[in-house]
C-alpha positions in Angstrom: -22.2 -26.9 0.4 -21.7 -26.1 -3.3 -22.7 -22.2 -4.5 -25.5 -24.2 -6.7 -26.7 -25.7 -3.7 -27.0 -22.7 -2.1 -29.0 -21.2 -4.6 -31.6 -23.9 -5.2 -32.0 -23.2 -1.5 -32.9 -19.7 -2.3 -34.7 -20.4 -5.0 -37.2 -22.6 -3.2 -37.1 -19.9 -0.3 -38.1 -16.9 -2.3 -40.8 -19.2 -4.0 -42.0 -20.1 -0.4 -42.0 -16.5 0.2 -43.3 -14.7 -2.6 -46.6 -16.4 -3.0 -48.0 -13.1 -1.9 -46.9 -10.9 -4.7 -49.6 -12.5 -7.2 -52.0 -12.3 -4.3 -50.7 -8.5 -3.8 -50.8 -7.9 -7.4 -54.2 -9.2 -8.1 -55.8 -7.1 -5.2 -54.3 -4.2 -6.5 -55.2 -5.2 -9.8 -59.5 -5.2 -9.1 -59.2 -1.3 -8.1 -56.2 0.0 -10.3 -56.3 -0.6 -13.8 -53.7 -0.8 -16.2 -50.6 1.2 -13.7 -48.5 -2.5 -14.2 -45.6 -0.3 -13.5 -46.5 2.0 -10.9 -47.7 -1.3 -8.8 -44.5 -3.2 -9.5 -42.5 0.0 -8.6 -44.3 0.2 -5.3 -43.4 -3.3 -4.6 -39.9 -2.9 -5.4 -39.5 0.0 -3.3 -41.7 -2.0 -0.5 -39.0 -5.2 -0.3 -35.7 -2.9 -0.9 -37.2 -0.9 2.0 -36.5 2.0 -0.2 -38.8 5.2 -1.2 -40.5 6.5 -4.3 -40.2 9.4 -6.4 -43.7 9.8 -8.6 -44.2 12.2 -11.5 -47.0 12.1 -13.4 -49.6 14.2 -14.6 -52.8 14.6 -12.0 -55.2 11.8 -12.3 -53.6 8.8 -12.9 -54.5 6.6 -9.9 -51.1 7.7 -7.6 -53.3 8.5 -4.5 -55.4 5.3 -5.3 -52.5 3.1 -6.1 -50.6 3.2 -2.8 -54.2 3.6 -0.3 -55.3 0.2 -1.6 -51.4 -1.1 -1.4 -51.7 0.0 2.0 -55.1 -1.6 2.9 -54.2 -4.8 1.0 -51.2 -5.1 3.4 -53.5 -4.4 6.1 -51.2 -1.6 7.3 -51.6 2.0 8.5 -52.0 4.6 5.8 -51.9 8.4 6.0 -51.4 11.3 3.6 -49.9 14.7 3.3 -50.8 17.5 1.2 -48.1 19.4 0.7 -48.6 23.6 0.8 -46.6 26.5 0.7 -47.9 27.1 4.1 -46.8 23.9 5.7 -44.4 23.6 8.8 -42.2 20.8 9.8 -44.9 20.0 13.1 -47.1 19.1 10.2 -45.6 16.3 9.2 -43.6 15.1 12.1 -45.3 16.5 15.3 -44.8 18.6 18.0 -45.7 19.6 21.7 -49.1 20.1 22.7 -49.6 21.6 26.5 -52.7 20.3 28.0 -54.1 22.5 30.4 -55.8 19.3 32.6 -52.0 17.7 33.0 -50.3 20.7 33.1 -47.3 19.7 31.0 -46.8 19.4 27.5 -47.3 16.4 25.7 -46.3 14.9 22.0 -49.0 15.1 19.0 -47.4 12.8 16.7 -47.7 13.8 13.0 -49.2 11.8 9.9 -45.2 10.9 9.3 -46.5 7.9 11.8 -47.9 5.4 9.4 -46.3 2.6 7.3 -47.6 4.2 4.0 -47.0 7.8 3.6 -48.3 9.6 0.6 -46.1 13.3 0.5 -48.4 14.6 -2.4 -47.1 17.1 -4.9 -44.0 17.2 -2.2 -42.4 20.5 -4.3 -44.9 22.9 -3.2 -43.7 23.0 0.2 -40.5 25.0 1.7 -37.2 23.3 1.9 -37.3 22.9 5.8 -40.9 20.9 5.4 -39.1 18.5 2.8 -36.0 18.2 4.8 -37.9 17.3 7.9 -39.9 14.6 5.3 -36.4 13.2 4.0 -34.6 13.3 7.7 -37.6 10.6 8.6 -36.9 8.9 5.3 -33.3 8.4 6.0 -33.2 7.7 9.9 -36.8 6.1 10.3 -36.9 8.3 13.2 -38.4 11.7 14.3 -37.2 13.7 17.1 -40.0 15.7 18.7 -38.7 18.1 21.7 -36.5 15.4 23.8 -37.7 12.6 22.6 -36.8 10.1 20.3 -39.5 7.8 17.9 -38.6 5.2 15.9 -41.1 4.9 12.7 -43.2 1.6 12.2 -41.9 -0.7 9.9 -42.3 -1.4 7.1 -41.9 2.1 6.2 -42.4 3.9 2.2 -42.9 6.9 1.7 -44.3 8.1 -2.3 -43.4 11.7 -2.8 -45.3 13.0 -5.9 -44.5 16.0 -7.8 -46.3 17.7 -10.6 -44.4 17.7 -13.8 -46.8 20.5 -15.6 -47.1 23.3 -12.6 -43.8 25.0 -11.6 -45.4 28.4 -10.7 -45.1 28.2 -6.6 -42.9 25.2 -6.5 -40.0 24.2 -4.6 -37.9 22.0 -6.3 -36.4 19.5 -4.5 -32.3 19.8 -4.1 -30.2 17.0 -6.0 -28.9 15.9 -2.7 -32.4 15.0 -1.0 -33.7 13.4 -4.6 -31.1 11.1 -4.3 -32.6 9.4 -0.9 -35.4 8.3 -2.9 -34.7 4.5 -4.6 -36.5 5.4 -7.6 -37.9 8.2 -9.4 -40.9 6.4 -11.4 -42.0 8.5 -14.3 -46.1 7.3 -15.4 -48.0 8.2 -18.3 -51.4 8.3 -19.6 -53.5 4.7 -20.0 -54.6 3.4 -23.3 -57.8 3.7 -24.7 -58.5 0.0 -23.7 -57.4 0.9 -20.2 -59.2 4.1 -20.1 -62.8 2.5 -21.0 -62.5 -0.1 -18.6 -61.7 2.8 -16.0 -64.7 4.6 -17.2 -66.8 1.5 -16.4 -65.4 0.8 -13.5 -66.0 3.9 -11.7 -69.7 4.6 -13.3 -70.8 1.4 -11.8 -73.0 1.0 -8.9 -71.1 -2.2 -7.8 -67.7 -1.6 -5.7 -64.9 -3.4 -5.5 -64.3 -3.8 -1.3 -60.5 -3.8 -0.8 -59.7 -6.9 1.8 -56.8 -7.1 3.6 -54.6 -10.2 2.2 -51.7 -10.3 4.5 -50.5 -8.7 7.1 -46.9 -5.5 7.2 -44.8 -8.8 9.5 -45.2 -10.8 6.3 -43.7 -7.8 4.1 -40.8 -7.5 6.7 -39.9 -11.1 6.5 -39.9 -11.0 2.8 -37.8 -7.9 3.6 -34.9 -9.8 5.0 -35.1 -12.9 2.2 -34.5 -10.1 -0.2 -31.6 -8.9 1.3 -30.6 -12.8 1.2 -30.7 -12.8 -2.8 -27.7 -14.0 -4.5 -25.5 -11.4 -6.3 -22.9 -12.0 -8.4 -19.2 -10.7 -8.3 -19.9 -10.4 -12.1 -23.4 -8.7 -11.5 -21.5 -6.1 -9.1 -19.0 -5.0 -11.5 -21.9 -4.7 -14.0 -23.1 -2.3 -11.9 -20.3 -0.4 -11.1 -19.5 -0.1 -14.8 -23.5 1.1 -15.3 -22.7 3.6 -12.7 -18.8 4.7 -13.2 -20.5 5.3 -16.9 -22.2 8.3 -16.0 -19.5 9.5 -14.0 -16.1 9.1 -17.0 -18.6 8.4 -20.0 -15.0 8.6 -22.2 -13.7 5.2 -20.4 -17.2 3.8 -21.6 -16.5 5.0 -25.6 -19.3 7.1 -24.6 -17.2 10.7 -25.6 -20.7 12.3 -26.8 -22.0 11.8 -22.9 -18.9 13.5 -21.6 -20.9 17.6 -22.6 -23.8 16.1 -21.8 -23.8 15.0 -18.3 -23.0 18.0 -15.6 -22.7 15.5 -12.7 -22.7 11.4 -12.4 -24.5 9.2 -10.1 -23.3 8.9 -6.7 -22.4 5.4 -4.8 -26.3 5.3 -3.5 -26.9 4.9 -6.8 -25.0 1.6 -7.0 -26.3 0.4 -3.6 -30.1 1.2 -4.9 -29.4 -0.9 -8.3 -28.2 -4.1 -6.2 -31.2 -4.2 -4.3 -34.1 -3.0 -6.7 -32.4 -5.7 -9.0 -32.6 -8.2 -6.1 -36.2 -7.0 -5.6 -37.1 -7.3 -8.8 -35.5 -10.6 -9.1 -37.7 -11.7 -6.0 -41.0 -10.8 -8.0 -39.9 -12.7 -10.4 -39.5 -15.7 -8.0 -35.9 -16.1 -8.0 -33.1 -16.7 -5.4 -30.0 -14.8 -7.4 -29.8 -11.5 -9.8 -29.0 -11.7 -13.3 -28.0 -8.6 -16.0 -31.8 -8.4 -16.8 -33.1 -7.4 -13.5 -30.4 -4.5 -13.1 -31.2 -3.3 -16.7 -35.1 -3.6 -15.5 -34.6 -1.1 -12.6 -31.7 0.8 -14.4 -33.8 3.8 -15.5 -35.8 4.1 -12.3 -32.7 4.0 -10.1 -30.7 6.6 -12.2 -33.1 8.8 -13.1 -32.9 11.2 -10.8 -29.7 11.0 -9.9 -27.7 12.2 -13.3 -27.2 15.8 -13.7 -27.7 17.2 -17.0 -25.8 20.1 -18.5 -27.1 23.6 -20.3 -25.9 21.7 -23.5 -28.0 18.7 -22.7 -30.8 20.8 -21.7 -30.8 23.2 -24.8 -31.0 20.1 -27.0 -34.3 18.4 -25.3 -32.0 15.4 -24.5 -33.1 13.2 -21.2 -32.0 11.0 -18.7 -33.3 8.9 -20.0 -31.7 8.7 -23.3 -28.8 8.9 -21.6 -29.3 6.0 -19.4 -30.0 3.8 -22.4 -27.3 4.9 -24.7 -25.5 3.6 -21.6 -27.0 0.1 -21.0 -26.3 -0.3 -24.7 -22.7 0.4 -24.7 -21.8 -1.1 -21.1 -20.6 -5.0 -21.3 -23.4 -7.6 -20.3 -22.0 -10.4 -18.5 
């Protein structure tokens, strides 16, 4: 069968399958109001079976956003408030003895859920966000001798406070870098803000009903990982990537002071399948240049280190990434 063949295929599959992001989208949509991209972010990270990195000032809907997520899915939801004075057994579980058995028997922690919120994740000791990120990475938790996997589908949204650093932790580059994307939100527009004011002053409530159910998100899961990618769409990525790393190879000399570290090889892996997630919302069976340049600055983020230089002149990743995407060759 012919490669076009193949992809009509795909195309028709991925239609067949994501029906449910408008459905998703428009559930979300009646309690959240104007967070487009926090939502889409949330679903990205949701079909990559990836994790999310939130910063944002407080009170822009993050709590809200992934609860109803979570209750539109009809899937179990808990959250964790992260404090200096939390412990590991707070998040993952530990032993309890019970006096009436006489042995000790396993508490599981909030960890247990398919939606975890960690909120403001950098106010808690490095051994409470290593025990978070061990889960993240093995979907497992080891509590005395035993073994549990974690419940798929499984995402975890870390938030982290981007105005209070007295009492923080903040979180190593190496355990950043587990997290797919690092999504960076900002205040509404007055347009958005009124209709928030009027939603939440009025005495009629939305109710949030479930619309489908976590095994419909797992099989849309593995169509995902189906999505057609180019050879040409790879080395576009590599190139994105191998940018940040040898900016001079990339007539990108000015980066080379700049940037103290590149991104690693997750960083490519987690731009071939946000792009292929992304392409999937947008109904289609392959990738093209757009979809990787979509996800680009959510993917990379967090994972380019910037030097004193950089820093002393107020310059971003950001910037970075797109004086990158500008100068890289689209295929």
């Amino acid at each position: 069968m012919s490669d076009n063949a193949n992809i009509r295929e795909l195309n028709d599959l991925v239609a067949s399958k994501s029906n449910f992001v408008s459905l998703v989208t428009k559930g979300i949509d009646q309690t959240i109001v104007g967070q487009k991209h926090l939502v889409d972010s949330l679903l990205i990270a949701l079909l990559a079976n990836g994790h999310v990195l939130l910063e944002g000032v407080p009170g822009l809907a993050k709590t809200l956003a992934i609860k109803t997520l979570a209750q539109v899915i009809d899937a179990k939801f808990s959250r964790i408030q992260f404090t200096p004075d939390l412990l590991p057994a707070d998040v993952v579980g530990t032993m309890v003895y019970s006096v009436q058995k006489e042995q000790f028997q396993i508490k599981r922690g909030p960890i247990f859920a398919n939606f975890v919120l960690a909120d403001e994740i950098n106010r808690a000791p490095a051994k409470v966000q290593s025990a978070l990120l061990e889960a993240m990475q093995e979907r497992q938790v080891t509590i005395g001798d035993s073994t549990f996997k974690l419940q798929e589908p499984f995402l975890v949204m870390a938030t982290q406070n981007p105005i209070e650093q007295e009492g923080t932790y903040p979180l190593p580059e190496a355990q950043v870098d587990r997290f797919l994307l690092k999504v960076i939100i900002s205040y509404p527009t007055k347009d958005d803000e009124r209709q928030i004011i009027r939603q939440n002053i009025s005495p009629v409530k939305h109710e949030i009903r479930p619309l489908l159910h976590p095994e419909e998100i797992i099989e849309a899961q593995k169509v995902v990982d189906m999505i057609y990618l180019d050879e040409k769409i790879e080395r576009y990525i590599v190139d994105i990537v191998f940018a940040t790393r040898y900016p001079s190879d990339y007539s990108l000399s000015d980066l080379k002071d700049i940037i103290a570290f590149g991104a690693s090889p997750r960083a490519s892996i987690s731009l071939a399948r946000a792009a292929r997630s992304y392409a999937f919302l947008r109904q289609r069976g392959y990738v093209v240049p757009e979809d990787v340049r979509a996800v680009a600055h959510d993917v990379l983020r967090h994972r380019i280190g910037l030097s004193y230089e950089a820093e002393a002149q107020n310059i971003t990743t950001d910037e970075i990434i797109s004086e990158i995407l500008d100068k890289v060759e689209v295929p």
